[in-house]
C-alpha positions in Angstrom: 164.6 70.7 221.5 164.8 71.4 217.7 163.3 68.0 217.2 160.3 68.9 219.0 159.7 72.4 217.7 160.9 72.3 214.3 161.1 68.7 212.9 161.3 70.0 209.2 164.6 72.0 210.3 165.7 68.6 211.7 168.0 66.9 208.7 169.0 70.5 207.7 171.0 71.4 211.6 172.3 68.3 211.3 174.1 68.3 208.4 175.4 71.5 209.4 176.5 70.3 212.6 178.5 67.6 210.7 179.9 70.3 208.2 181.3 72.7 211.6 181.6 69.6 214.4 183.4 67.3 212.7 187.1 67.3 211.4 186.8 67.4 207.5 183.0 67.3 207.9 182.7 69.6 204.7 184.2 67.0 202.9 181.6 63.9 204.8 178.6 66.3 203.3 179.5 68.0 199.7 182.3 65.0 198.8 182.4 65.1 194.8 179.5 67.6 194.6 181.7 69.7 191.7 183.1 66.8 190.5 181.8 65.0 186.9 181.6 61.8 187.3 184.4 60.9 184.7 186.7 62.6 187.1 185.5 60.5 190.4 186.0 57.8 188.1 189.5 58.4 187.4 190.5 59.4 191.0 188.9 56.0 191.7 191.0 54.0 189.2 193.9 55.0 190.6 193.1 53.6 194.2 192.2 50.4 192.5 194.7 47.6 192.1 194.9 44.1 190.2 192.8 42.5 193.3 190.3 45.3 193.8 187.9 45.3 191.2 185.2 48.6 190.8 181.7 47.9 191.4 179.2 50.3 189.6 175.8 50.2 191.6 173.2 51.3 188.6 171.0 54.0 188.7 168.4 54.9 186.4 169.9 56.5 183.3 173.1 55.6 184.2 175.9 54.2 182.1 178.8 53.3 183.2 180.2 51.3 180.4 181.1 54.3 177.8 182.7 56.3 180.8 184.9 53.0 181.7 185.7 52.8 177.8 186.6 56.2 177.5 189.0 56.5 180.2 190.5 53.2 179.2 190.9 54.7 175.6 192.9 57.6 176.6 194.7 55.9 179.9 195.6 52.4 178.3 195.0 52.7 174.2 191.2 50.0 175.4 190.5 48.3 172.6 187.5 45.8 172.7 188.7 42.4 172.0 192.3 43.1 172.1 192.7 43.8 175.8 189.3 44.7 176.7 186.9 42.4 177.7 182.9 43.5 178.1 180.8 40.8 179.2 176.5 41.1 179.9 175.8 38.4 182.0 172.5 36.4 181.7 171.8 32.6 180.6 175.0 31.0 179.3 177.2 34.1 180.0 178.5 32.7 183.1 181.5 30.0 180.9 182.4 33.2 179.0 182.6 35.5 182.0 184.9 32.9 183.8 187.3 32.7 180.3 187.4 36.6 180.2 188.8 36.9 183.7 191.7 33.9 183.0 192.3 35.6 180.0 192.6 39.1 181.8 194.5 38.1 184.7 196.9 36.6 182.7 197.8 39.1 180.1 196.4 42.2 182.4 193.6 43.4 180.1 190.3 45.1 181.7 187.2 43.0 182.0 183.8 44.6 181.9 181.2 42.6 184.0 177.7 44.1 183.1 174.5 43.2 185.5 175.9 40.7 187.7 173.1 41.0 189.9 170.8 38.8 187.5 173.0 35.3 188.2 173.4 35.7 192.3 174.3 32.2 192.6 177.3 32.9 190.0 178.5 35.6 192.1 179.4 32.9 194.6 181.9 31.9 192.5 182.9 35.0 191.2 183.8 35.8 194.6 186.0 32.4 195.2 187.9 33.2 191.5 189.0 36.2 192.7 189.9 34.9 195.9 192.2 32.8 193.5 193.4 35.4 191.4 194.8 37.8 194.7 196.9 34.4 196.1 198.2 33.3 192.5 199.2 37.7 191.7 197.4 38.9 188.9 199.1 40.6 186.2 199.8 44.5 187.7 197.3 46.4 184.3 194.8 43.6 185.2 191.4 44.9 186.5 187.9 43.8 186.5 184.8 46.1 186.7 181.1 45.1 188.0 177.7 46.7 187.2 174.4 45.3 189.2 171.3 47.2 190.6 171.1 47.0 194.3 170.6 43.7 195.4 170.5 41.6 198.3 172.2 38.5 196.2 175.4 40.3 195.8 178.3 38.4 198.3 179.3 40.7 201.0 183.3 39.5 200.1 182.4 40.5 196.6 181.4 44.1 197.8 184.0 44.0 200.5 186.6 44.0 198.4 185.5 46.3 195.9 186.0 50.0 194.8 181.7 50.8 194.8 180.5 53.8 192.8 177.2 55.0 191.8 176.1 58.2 189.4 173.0 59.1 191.6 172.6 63.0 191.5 173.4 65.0 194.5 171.1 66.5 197.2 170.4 70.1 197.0 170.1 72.5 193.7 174.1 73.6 194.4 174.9 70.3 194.5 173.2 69.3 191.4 174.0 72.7 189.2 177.9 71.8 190.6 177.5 68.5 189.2 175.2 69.6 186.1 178.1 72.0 184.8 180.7 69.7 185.7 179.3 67.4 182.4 180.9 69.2 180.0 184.6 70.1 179.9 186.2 73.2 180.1 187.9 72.6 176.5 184.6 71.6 175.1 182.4 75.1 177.0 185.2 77.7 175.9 184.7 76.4 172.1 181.4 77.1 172.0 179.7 80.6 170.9 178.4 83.0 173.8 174.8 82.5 173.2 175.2 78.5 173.4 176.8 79.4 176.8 174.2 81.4 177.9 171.6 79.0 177.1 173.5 75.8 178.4 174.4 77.5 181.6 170.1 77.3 181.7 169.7 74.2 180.7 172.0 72.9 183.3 169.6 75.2 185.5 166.8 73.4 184.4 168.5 70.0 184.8 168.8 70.5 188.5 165.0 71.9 189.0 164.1 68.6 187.2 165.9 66.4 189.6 165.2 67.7 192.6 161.7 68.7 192.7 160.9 65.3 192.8 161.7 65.8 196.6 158.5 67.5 197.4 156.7 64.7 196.7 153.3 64.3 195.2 153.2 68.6 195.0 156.6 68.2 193.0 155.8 65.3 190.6 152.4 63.1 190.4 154.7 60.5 189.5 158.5 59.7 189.4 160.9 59.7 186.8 164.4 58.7 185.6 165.8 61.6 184.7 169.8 61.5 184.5 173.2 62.9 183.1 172.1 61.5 180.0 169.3 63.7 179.1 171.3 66.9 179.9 173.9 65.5 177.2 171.5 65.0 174.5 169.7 68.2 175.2 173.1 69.8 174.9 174.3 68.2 171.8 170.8 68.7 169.9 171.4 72.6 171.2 174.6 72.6 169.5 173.7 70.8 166.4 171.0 73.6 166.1 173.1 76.6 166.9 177.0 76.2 166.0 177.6 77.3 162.3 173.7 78.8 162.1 173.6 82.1 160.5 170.6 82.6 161.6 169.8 85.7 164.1 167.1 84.6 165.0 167.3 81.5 167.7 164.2 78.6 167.4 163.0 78.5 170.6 159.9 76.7 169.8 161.9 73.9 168.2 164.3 73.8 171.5 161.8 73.7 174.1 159.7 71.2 172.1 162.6 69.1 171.9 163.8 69.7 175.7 160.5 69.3 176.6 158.5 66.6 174.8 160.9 64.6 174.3 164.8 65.2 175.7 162.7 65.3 179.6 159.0 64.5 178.0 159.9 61.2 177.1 159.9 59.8 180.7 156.7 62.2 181.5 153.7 60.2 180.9 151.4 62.3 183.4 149.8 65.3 181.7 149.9 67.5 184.3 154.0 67.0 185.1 154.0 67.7 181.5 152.6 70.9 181.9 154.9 71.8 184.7 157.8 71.2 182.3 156.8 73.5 179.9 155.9 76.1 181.6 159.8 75.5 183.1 161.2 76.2 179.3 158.6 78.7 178.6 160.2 80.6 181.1 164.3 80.2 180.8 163.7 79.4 176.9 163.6 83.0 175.4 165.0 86.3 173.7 165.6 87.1 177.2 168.1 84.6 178.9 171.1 86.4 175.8 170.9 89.2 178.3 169.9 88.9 182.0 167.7 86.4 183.1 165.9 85.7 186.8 166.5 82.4 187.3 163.8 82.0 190.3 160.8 82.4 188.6 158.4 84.6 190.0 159.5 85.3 192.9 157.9 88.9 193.2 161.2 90.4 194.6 161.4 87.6 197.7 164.5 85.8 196.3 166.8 87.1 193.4 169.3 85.3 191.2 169.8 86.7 187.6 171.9 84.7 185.1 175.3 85.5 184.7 176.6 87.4 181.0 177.9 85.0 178.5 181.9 84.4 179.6 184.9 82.2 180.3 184.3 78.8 182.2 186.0 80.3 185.6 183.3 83.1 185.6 180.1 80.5 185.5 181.7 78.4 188.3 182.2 81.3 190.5 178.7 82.4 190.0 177.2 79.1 190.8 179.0 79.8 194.6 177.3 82.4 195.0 173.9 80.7 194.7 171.6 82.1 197.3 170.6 79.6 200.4 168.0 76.5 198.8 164.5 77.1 199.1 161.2 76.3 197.2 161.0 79.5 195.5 163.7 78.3 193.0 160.8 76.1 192.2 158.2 78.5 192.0 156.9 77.2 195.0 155.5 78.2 198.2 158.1 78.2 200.9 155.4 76.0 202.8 156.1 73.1 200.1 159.0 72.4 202.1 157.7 71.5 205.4 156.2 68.6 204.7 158.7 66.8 202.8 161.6 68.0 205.3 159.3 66.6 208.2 159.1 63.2 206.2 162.5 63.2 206.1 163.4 63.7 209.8 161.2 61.1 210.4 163.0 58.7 208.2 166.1 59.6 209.6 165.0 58.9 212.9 163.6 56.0 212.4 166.9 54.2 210.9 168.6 55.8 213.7 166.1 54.0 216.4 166.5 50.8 214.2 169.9 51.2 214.4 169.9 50.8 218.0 167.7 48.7 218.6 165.2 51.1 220.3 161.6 51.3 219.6 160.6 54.0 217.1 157.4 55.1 219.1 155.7 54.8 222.0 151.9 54.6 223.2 150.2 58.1 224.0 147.4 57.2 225.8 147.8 57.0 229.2 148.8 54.8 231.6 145.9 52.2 231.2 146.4 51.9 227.6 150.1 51.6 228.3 149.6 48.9 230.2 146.8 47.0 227.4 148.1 44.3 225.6 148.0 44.9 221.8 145.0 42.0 221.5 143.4 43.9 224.1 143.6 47.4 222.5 142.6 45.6 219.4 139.3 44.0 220.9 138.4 47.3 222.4 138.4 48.9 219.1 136.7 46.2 217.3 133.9 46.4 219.8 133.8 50.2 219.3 133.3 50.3 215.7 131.1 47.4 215.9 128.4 49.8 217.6 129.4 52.7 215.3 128.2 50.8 212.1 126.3 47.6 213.1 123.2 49.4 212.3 124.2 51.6 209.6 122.0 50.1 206.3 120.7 51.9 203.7 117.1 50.8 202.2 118.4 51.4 198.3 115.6 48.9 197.3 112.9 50.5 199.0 113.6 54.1 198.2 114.7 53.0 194.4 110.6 51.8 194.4 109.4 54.5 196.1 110.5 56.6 193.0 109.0 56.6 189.0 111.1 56.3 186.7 110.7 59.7 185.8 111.4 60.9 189.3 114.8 59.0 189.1 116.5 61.4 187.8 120.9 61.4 187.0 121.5 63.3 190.6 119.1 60.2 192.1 121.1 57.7 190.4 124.0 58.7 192.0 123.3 58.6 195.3 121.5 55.4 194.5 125.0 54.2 193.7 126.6 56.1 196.5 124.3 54.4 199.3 125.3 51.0 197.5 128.8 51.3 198.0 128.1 52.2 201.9 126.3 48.9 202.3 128.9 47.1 200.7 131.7 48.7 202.6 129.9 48.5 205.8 128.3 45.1 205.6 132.1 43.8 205.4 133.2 45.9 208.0 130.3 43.7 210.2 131.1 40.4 209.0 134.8 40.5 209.3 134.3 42.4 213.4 132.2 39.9 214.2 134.0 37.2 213.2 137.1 38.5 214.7 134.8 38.7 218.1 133.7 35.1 218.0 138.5 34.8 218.2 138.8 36.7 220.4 136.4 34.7 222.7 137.9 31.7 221.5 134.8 30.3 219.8 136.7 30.5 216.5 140.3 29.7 215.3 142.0 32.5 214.5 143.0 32.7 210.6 145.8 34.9 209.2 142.7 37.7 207.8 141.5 37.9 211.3 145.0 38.2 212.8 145.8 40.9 210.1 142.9 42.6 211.3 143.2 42.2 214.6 146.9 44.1 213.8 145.7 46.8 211.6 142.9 47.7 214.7 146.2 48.0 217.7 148.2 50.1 214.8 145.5 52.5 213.6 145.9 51.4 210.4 142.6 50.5 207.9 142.0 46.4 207.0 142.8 45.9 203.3 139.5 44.8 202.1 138.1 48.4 204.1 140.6 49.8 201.5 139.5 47.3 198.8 136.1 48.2 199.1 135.8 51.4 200.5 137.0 55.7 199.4 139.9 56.7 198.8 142.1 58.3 201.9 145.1 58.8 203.7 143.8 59.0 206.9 144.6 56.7 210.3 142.2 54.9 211.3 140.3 57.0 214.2 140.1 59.6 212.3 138.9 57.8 209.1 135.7 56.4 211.2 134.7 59.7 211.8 134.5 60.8 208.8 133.2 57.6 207.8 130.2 59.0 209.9 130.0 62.1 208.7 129.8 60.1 205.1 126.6 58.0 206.3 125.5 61.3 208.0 125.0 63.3 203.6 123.4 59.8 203.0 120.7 59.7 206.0 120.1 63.7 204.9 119.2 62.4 201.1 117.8 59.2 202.5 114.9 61.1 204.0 114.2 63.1 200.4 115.3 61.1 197.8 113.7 62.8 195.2 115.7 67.0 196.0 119.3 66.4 196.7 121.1 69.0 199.4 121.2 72.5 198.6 125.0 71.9 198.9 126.7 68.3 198.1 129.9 67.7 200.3 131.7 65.7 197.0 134.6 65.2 199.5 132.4 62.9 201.1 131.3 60.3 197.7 133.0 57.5 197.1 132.9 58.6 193.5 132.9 62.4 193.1 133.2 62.0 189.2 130.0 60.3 189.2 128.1 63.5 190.7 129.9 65.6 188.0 129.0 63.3 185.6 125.2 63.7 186.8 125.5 67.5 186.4 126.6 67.6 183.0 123.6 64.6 181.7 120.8 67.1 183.5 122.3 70.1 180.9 122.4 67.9 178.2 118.8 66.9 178.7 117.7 70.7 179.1 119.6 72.2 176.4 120.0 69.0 173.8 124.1 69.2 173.9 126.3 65.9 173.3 127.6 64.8 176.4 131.2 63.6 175.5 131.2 67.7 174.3 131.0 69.2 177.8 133.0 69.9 180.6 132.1 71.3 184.1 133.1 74.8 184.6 133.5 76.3 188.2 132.4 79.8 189.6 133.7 80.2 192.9 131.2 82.2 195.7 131.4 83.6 198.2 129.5 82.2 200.9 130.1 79.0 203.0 127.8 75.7 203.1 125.5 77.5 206.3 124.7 80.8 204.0 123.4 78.8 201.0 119.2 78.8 201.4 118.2 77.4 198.2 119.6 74.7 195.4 121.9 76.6 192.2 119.6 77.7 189.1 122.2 76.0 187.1 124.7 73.0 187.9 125.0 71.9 191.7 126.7 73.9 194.6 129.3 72.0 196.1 131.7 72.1 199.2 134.4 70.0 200.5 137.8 71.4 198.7 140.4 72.5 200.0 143.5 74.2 198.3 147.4 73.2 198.7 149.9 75.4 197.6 148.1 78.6 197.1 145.0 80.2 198.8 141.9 81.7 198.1 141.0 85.5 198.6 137.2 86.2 199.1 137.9 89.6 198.8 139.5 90.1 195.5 138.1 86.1 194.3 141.3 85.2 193.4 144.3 83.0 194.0 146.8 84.5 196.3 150.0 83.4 197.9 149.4 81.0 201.0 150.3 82.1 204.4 153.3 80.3 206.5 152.7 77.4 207.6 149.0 77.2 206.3 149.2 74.1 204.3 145.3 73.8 203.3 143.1 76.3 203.1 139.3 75.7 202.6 137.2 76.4 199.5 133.7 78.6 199.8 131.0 76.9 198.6 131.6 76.7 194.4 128.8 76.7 191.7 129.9 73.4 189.3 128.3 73.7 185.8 128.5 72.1 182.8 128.9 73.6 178.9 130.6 73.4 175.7 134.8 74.3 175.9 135.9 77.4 173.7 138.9 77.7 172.2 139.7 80.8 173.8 142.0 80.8 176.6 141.3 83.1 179.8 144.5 84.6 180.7 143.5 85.1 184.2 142.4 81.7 185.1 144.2 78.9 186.0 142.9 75.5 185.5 143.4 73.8 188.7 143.8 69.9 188.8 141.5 68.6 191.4 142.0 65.1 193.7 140.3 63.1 196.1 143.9 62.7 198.6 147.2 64.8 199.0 148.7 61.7 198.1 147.3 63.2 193.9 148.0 60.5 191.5 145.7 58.2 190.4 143.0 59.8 192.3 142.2 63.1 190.0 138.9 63.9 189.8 138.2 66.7 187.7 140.1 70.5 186.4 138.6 73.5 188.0 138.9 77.1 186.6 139.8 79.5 189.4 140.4 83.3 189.2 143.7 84.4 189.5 145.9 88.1 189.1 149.4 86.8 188.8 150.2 84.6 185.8 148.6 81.2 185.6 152.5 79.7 185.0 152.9 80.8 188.5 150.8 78.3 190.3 151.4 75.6 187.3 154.9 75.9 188.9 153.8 76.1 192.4 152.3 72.9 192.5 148.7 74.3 192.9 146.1 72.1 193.8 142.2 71.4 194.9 141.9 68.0 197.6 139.2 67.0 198.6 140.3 64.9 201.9 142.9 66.4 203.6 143.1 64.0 205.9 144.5 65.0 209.2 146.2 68.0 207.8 
C-alpha cells in the first residue's frame, strides 16, 4: 500500500522496519556509523588470523595504507623492510609479490598488497599460494592485506576467504557527522583551544552536507565528486596550523574559507556553479558568529532549528550530535520537495534488484489486453508505422524561403531559425530513412541488420534510437511523449515558416534545438543599434507578468520569451519575486520574460539572484544561459537550494 501511495517514503519504512522487526536490526542499519575507521580497522585485525588476509575495497580518497602502517606501528613496532612488506602491483611486481609472501609466512611479518585488481590473472595464483600457505601453517604474526577497486577479476576464493572493508561514507547526515567527528581522537580534540573546537565541530558539519548532497542528484551537484576523510583532515590541520599558538584576536576567515573552499573541497569542483554552492556553504558557518551560537540549518525561517553547541569537553559534542533533529533537505537549504525525487529513484532501484533477485519481471505492459497480448516486433511495427505518418511529410523549404529574403531582410533573428529549420530536416529526414528501412524488415524484403534491430527495440521500449539522440534536442523524455513535443517543435517552425521575415511575438526557446543561438541573435541586433562589442554583453531578464496568450505585440527591446519553468523555488506574480515552492509542486511555470541584452556593471543587486538556466532536469552539460530573477530573501538561499530555470521538463 505504501508502495503505491508514497514510493519516496519507500526505502525510509523499510529500513525502519529492519531497525524494530528484526533481532539486532539497529545494529544491520547504523553498524559502525560512530566508529572512525581506524577503530573498525582494529576490531577487524583481531578477527583476522594467519590464513585470513584483509581485503580493502578502494574508494575514492581513500587510503588504506597509512591506517594499516599506523596500527601496525603501535600494535607490532611495523617497520618497512624489517617485518613489513608493501608491495604496488603492476608489470613485473608479480616475482616480488610472490617473495614477499614466502618471506612473511615464514618469519610472520605483514605484507601490504596494493591494487591487485590491475593483474587479475595473478590473482589466480595468489589465491592457490594461499591455499598453500593455510595447509603448510603460516607463522601465527603472519598476515597479508589486499587493496583493489571493485572488480569482476577478483577470485571469489580470494574474497571468500578474506576479511573485506571499505571507507565509503555512511548514508544519512547523522551517520556521516558520527563518522566525521569520529576522525579525530579524543586526546587530540580536548588539546585543542575552544575556538578551534567550535569551528571544527562546523567543519565536520560541513563535511557531511558535502557528502551527502550529492544524493539529490543533478539539484545537489551538476557533477560528482571524490570528496573523502582526507579532505576533512587537511582542512583541520591547515585550521590548526592557522589558529594554535596565534595571538591574534581576530580569526581570518577569508583565508579559511578560501582555503576550505578553493581548494581543501574546491579542488575536486571543476563546475562553476557547485563552486558557488560551496561558498556560499562557508560563507555561512565561517564567521564571528559560529564562537557563540550558531544555526546550523541555514535559512530555515523557523521550520527546522539546530544551533551549534558552546565550545566544551568531547562527551558534550557527541551527545549533541544524538540529538540531531530527523534528516531532511532543509539542512541543505533546500526545499523539502528536493527529496522526493531522489527517494522515488531510490525505491525504484531497490525494487528492481529485489525483482532481479527473484527472477521476476521488473514491469509489466499497461495497455490493455490487446497490447498484452502483441508481440514486442508487433508493438514495434505499429509504432514505426505511427511515426512514419506523423513526420513523413514534415520538410521545411529553407532554400526557398532563404531566397525569398535580401540580404538585408535576413536579419540575426532570421538566421536562427534558418538554422533551426535545418536541424528539423536533418533530424527528421533520418527519422524517414531509418522507418522505412525498418518497414521494408519487417516485411521481409530486407535482412534485418543490428541498427534496425536496435531500433526496432528502442520503438517496443519507448525509448529514442541513438542517431534521434545524435542528431536531434536535447531531452529526457520517453518516447511518446518526446513525439509530441517533437510536433509542437515543427508546429513554432510552420508559424515562422509562413513570415519569415517578423519572428513570433513570443519565442517558445524550450522548443530550439539551440536556445543559445536565439540569445545570441538578441544580443547582435543591440549591438548593431547601439554600436556595443558583442563579446561585452550579456542578456538580462525582466520577468512579466502576463502569459504567452496576453502578449499582442513583439518587445520594444530584446525578444519575449516563454517555455521555463522553475525547480526548486517558485515564482510569485504578485510580489515578482522568488518564493518558497509549494509541496509536492516540483516545476512551476515562468510568465512570459523580456530577454535583453547590455553591458554588465560591476555592481551587484542584492535582491537578485542570478539563476543558472538549462535545457533538461538532468542540468549538466546542457546550460544555456544565467537569468536575473527578483527575489526578498537572500540570494545564498536559493544558491543553496538548488534553484533553477529548465526549459523541458519532460514528463514532470
Amino acid at each position: 500500500v505504501l508502495r503505491c501511495l508514497r514510493p519516496d517514503r519507500m526505502c525510509g519504512a523499510l529500513a525502519e522496519w529492519i531497525r524494530n522487526a528484526l533481532p539486532d536490526g539497529r545494529d544491520y542499519m547504523d553498524c559502525d556509523g560512530s566508529s572512525s575507521f581506524r577503530q573498525i580497522l582494529q576490531n577487524s585485525f583481531e578477527d583476522s588470523t594467519s590464513t585470513t588476509p584483509i581485503f580493502f575495497i578502494l574508494s575514492p580518497g581513500a587510503d588504506p595504507v597509512k591506517e594499516v602502517e599506523a596500527m601496525g606501528k603501535s600494535l607490532v613496532g611495523l617497520q618497512l623492510g624489517t617485518n613489513y612488506w608493501n608491495v604496488a602491483m603492476g608489470q613485473g611486481q608479480d616475482v616480488i609479490a610472490m617473495a614477499k609472501l614466502d618471506i612473511g609466512h615464514r618469519e610472520g611479518h605483514w605484507v601490504m598488497l596494493q591494487n591487485v585488481h590491475l593483474m587479475p590473472k595473478w590473482c589466480v595464483e595468489l589465491e592457490k599460494k594461499l591455499d598453500v600457505f593455510a595447509v603448510e601453517n603460516s607463522h601465527p604474526n603472519f598476515r597479508v592485506f589486499l587493496s583493489a577497486d571493485p572488480n569482476k577479476g577478483i577470485p571469489i576464493g580470494v574474497l571468500e576467504r578474506s576479511i573485506k572493508l571499505t571507507n565509503e561514507p555512511p548514508q544519512g547526515m547523522l551517520a556521516n557527522l558520527r563518522r566525521s567527528f569520529a576522525l579525530f581522537s579524543k586526546e587530540d580534540f580536548e588539546d585543542r583551544d575552544t575556538k578551534v573546537k567550535a569551528i571544527l565541530f562546523v567543519l565536520c558539519h560541513f563535511h557531511s552536507l558535502m557528502l551527502e548532497r550529492k544524493k539529490f542528484g543533478p539539484m545537489g551537484y551538476n557533477m560528482k565528486y571524490p570528496f573523502s576523510a582526507g579532505d576533512l583532515r587537511d582542512s583541520a590541520q591547515v585550521l590548526y596550523n592557522y589558529l594554535e599558538g596565534s595571538s591574534s584576536v581576530k580569526i581570518p576567515w577569508d583565508d579559511l574559507r578560501y582555503i576550505f573552499g578553493e581548494i581543501m573541497y574546491g579542488g575536486h569542483i571543476v563546475d562553476d556553479w557547485d563552486r558557488r554552492m560551496c561558498e556560499k556553504y562557508l560563507l555561512y558557518f565561517m564567521r564571528d558568529e559560529l564562537l557563540h551560537e550558531i544555526e546550523l540549518v541555514p535559512y530555515a525561517d523557523g521550520k527546522l532549528s539546530w544551533p551549534s553547541p558552546q565550545p566544551g569537553p568531547h562527551e558534550k559534542y557527541l551527545e549533541f550530535i544524538e540529538t540531531m533533529p530527523a534528516e531532511s533537505p532543509l539542512f541543505f537549504g533546500m526545499h523539502p520537495n528536493a527529496e522526493i525525487n531522489f527517494r522515488t529513484v531510490q525505491c525504484d532501484k531497490t525494487f528492481d534488484i529485489l525483482m532481479s533477485l527473484i527472477g521476476g519481471s521488473s514491469g509489466s505492459s499497461g495497455g490493455g489486453d490487446e497490447e498484452a497480448a502483441m508481440s514486442p516486433m508487433a508493438i514495434a511495427e505499429n509504432t514505426c508505422s505511427e511515426i512514419l505518418e506523423e513526420v513523413q511529410e514534415k520538410k521545411f523549404p529553407t532554400d526557398d524561403v532563404a531566397r525569398s529574403m535580401s540580404e538585408e531582410e535576413k536579419g540575426p533573428y532570421q538566421f536562427v531559425f534558418l538554422q533551426e529549420c535545418e536541424y528539423m530536416n536533418g533530424l527528421v529526414f533520418e527519422m524517414v530513412r531509418g522507418l522505412q528501412e525498418l518497414q521494408l524488415g519487417f516485411k521481409g524484403e530486407l535482412t534485418m541488420s543490428e541498427v534496425m534491430e536496435d531500433l526496432a527495440h528502442s520503438l517496443f521500449s519507448e525509448k529514442l534510437p541513438t542517431w534521434w539522440v545524435k542528431l536531434g534536442f536535447a531531452s529526457t523524455r520517453p518516447l511518446k511523449s518526446w513525439r509530441v513535443n517533437l510536433q509542437d517543435r515543427c508546429a513554432q517552425l510552420d508559424d515562422w515558416i509562413n513570415d519569415p521575415l517578423n519572428i513570433p511575438k513570443v519565442v517558445d526557446i524550450s522548443r530550439l534545438f539551440n536556445p543559445q543561438s536565439f540569445l545570441t541573435a538578441i544580443k547582435q541586433i543591440c549591438c548593431q543599434s547601439q554600436g556595443l562589442e558583442l563579446d561585452k554583453l550579456h542578456v538580462f531578464t525582466e520577468v512579466t507578468k502576463r502569459d504567452a496568450k496576453q502578449v499582442d505585440a513583439e518587445s520594444k527591446e530584446g525578444a519575449f520569451v516563454t517555455g521555463m519553468f522553475l525547480e526548486g523555488a517558485r515564482w510569485d506574480s504578485t510580489s515578482n519575486s522568488l518564493e518558497d515552492s509549494r509541496p509536492k509542486e516540483m516545476f512551476t511555470g515562468m510568465p512570459v520574460i523580456n530577454c535583453k541584452a547590455g553591458m554588465q556593471t560591476d555592481k551587484q543587486d542584492k535582491n537578485v539572484y542570478s539563476c543558472p538556466t538549462y535545457c533538461v532536469p538532468t542540468r549538466r552539460p546542457y546550460f544555456v544561459f544565467t537569468a536575473q530573477l527578483r527575489t526578498k530573501a537572500p540570494p545564498d538561499k536559493w544558491v543553496l537550494a538548488g534553484v533553477a530555470m529548465i526549459l523541458d521538463i519532460g514528463g514532470a
